[in-house]
PAMITI-950239 format. One record per residue (C-alpha): residue in three letters; x, y, z. Coordinates in steps of 0.25 Angstrom, whole numbers. Example, Ala and Ser with C-alpha at 12.3 -4.5 7.8 and 13.67 -1.06 7.14 Angstrom:
atom type = ala X = 49 Y = -18 Z = 31
atom type = ser X = 55 Y = -4 Z = 29
! end
This chain:
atom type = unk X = -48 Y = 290 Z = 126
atom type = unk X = -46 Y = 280 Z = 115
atom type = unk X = -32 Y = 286 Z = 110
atom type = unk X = -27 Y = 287 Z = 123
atom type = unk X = -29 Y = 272 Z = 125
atom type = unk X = -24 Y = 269 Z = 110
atom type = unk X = -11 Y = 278 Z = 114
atom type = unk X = -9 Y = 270 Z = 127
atom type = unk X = -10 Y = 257 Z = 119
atom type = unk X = 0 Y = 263 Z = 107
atom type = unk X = 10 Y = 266 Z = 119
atom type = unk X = 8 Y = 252 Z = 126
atom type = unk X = 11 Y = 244 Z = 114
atom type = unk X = 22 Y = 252 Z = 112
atom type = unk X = 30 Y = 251 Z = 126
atom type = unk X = 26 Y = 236 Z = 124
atom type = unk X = 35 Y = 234 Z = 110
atom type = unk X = 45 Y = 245 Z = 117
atom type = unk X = 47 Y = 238 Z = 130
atom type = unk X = 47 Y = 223 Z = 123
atom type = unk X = 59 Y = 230 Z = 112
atom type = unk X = 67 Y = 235 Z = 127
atom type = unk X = 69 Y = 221 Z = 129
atom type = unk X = 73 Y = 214 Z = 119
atom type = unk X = 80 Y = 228 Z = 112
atom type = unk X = 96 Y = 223 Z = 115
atom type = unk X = 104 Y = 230 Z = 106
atom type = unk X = 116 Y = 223 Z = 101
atom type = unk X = 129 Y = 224 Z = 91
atom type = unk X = 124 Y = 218 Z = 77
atom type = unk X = 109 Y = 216 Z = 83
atom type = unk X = 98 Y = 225 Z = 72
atom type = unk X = 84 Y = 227 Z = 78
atom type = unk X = 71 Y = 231 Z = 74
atom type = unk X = 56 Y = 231 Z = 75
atom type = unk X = 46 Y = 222 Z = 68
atom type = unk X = 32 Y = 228 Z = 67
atom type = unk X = 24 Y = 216 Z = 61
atom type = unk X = 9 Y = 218 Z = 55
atom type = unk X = 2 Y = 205 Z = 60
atom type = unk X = -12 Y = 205 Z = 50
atom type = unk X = -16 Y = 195 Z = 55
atom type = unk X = -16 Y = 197 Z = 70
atom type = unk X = -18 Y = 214 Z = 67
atom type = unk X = -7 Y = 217 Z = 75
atom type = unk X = 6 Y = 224 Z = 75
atom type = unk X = 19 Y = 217 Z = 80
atom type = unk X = 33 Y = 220 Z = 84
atom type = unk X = 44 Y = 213 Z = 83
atom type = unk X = 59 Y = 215 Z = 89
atom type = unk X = 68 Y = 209 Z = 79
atom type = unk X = 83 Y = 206 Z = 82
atom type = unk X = 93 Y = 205 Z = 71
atom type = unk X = 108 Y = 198 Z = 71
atom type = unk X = 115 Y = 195 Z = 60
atom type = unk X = 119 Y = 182 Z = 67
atom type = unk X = 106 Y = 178 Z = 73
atom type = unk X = 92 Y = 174 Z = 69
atom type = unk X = 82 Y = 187 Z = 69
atom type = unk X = 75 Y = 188 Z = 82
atom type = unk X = 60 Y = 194 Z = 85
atom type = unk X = 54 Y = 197 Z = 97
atom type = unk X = 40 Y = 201 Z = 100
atom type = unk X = 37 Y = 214 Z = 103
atom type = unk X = 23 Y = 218 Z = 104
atom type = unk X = 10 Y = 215 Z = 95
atom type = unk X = 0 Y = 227 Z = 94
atom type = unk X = -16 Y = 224 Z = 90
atom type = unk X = -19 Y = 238 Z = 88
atom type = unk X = -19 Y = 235 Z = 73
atom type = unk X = -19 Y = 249 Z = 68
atom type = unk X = -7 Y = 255 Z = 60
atom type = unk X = -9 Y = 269 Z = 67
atom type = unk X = -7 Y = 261 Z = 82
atom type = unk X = 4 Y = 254 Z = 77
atom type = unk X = 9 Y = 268 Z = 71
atom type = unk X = 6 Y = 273 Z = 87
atom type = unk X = 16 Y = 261 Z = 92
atom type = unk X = 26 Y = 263 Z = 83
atom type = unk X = 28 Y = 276 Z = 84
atom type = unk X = 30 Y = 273 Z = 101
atom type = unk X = 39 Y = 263 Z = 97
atom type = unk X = 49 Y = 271 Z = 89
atom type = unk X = 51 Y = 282 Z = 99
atom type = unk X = 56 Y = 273 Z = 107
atom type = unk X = 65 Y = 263 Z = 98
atom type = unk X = 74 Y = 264 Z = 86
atom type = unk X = 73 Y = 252 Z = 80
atom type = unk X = 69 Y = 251 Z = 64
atom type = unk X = 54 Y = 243 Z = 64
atom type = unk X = 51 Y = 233 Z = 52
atom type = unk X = 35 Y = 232 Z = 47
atom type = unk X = 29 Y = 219 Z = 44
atom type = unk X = 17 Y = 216 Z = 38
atom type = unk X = 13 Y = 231 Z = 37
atom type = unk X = 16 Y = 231 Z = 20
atom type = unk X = 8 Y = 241 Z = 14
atom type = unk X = 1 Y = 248 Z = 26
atom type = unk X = 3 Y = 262 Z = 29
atom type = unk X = 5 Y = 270 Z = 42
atom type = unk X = -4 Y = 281 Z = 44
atom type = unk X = 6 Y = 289 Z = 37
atom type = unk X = 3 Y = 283 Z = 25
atom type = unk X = 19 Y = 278 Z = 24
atom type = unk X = 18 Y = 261 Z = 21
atom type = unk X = 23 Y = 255 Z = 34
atom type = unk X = 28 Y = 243 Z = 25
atom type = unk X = 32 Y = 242 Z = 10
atom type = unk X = 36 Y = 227 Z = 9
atom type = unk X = 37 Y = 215 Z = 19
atom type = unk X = 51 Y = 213 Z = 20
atom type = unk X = 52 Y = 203 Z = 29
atom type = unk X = 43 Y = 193 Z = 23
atom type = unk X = 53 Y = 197 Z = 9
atom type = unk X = 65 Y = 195 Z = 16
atom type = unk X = 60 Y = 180 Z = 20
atom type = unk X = 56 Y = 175 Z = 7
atom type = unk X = 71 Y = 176 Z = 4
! end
Protein backbone atom coordinates (compact mmCIF):
# COMPACT_ATOMS: atom_id res chain seq x y z
CA UNK A 1 0.00 0.00 0.00
CA UNK A 2 2.86 2.19 0.96
CA UNK A 3 4.60 1.87 -2.48
CA UNK A 4 1.72 2.42 -4.22
CA UNK A 5 1.17 5.82 -2.62
CA UNK A 6 5.04 6.46 -2.88
CA UNK A 7 4.83 5.79 -6.84
CA UNK A 8 1.68 8.11 -7.23
CA UNK A 9 3.63 10.70 -5.46
CA UNK A 10 7.10 9.91 -7.62
CA UNK A 11 4.72 10.47 -10.88
CA UNK A 12 2.87 13.65 -9.54
CA UNK A 13 6.17 15.37 -8.84
CA UNK A 14 6.99 14.55 -12.01
CA UNK A 15 4.08 15.63 -14.38
CA UNK A 16 4.38 18.78 -12.14
CA UNK A 17 8.19 19.67 -13.34
CA UNK A 18 7.09 18.23 -16.92
CA UNK A 19 3.89 20.24 -17.41
CA UNK A 20 5.80 23.60 -15.87
CA UNK A 21 9.02 22.78 -18.48
CA UNK A 22 5.78 22.56 -21.61
CA UNK A 23 5.38 26.14 -20.91
CA UNK A 24 8.21 27.79 -20.66
CA UNK A 25 10.20 25.16 -23.15
CA UNK A 26 10.21 27.63 -26.48
CA UNK A 27 12.77 26.52 -28.52
CA UNK A 28 14.56 29.07 -30.60
CA UNK A 29 17.79 29.70 -33.02
CA UNK A 30 21.07 30.43 -30.73
CA UNK A 31 18.82 29.62 -27.43
CA UNK A 32 20.71 26.44 -25.16
CA UNK A 33 18.56 24.98 -22.61
CA UNK A 34 18.85 22.82 -19.71
CA UNK A 35 17.85 21.40 -16.31
CA UNK A 36 19.11 22.66 -12.89
CA UNK A 37 18.66 20.03 -10.18
CA UNK A 38 19.81 21.98 -6.86
CA UNK A 39 20.49 20.19 -3.52
CA UNK A 40 18.97 22.69 -0.92
CA UNK A 41 20.87 21.18 2.64
CA UNK A 42 19.36 23.36 4.24
CA UNK A 43 15.75 23.31 3.46
CA UNK A 44 16.15 19.07 2.66
CA UNK A 45 14.82 19.39 -0.64
CA UNK A 46 15.54 18.99 -4.13
CA UNK A 47 15.05 21.81 -6.78
CA UNK A 48 14.54 22.21 -10.43
CA UNK A 49 15.36 24.97 -12.21
CA UNK A 50 14.74 25.92 -16.28
CA UNK A 51 17.78 27.76 -17.17
CA UNK A 52 17.82 29.84 -20.61
CA UNK A 53 20.91 30.72 -22.35
CA UNK A 54 21.75 33.42 -25.06
CA UNK A 55 24.80 34.68 -26.03
CA UNK A 56 23.46 38.26 -26.13
CA UNK A 57 21.16 38.14 -23.05
CA UNK A 58 21.46 37.82 -19.15
CA UNK A 59 20.83 33.89 -18.00
CA UNK A 60 17.37 33.38 -17.23
CA UNK A 61 15.88 30.72 -14.47
CA UNK A 62 12.63 29.74 -13.86
CA UNK A 63 11.24 27.77 -11.07
CA UNK A 64 10.15 24.56 -11.61
CA UNK A 65 9.16 22.35 -8.85
CA UNK A 66 10.78 21.67 -5.30
CA UNK A 67 10.46 18.08 -4.09
CA UNK A 68 10.68 17.31 0.10
CA UNK A 69 11.00 13.73 -0.23
CA UNK A 70 14.75 14.08 0.60
CA UNK A 71 15.75 10.87 -0.31
CA UNK A 72 18.45 10.28 -3.27
CA UNK A 73 16.38 6.94 -4.28
CA UNK A 74 13.03 9.22 -4.82
CA UNK A 75 14.70 11.61 -6.45
CA UNK A 76 16.40 8.66 -8.51
CA UNK A 77 12.31 7.76 -9.05
CA UNK A 78 11.53 11.40 -10.61
CA UNK A 79 14.30 11.69 -12.51
CA UNK A 80 14.10 8.75 -14.35
CA UNK A 81 10.06 10.08 -15.21
CA UNK A 82 11.44 13.07 -16.18
CA UNK A 83 14.10 11.78 -18.80
CA UNK A 84 11.65 9.69 -20.58
CA UNK A 85 9.85 12.32 -21.50
CA UNK A 86 12.73 15.34 -22.14
CA UNK A 87 16.10 15.44 -23.84
CA UNK A 88 17.53 18.13 -22.13
CA UNK A 89 21.11 17.68 -20.49
CA UNK A 90 20.62 18.29 -16.42
CA UNK A 91 23.37 20.15 -14.30
CA UNK A 92 23.79 18.84 -10.32
CA UNK A 93 24.30 21.37 -7.54
CA UNK A 94 25.22 20.85 -4.30
CA UNK A 95 25.11 16.95 -4.77
CA UNK A 96 29.31 16.90 -4.47
CA UNK A 97 30.46 13.78 -3.20
CA UNK A 98 26.99 11.88 -2.93
CA UNK A 99 26.43 8.79 -4.82
CA UNK A 100 23.35 7.25 -6.42
CA UNK A 101 22.38 3.92 -5.42
CA UNK A 102 24.47 2.85 -8.08
CA UNK A 103 27.25 3.81 -6.42
CA UNK A 104 28.33 6.18 -9.50
CA UNK A 105 29.20 10.20 -7.75
CA UNK A 106 26.32 12.21 -8.85
CA UNK A 107 28.74 15.27 -8.52
CA UNK A 108 32.50 15.56 -8.80
CA UNK A 109 33.14 19.31 -8.21
CA UNK A 110 30.88 22.45 -7.89
CA UNK A 111 31.22 23.99 -10.98
CA UNK A 112 29.07 26.72 -10.79
CA UNK A 113 30.26 28.12 -7.50
CA UNK A 114 34.04 27.66 -9.53
CA UNK A 115 33.10 29.35 -12.54
CA UNK A 116 31.81 32.46 -10.22
CA UNK A 117 34.75 33.06 -8.17
CA UNK A 118 36.24 34.24 -11.70
Amino acid sequence: MEETILTKKVEEDSEIILTRLKVLFKPKSQHRYHIDVVNNIYGKSYNFFFDVYHDKKRERSYPLHSIFNYKIEYLEQVLKLVKQETNLSMAFRGFEGQKWTSGKLIQRKDTHDSQSKG
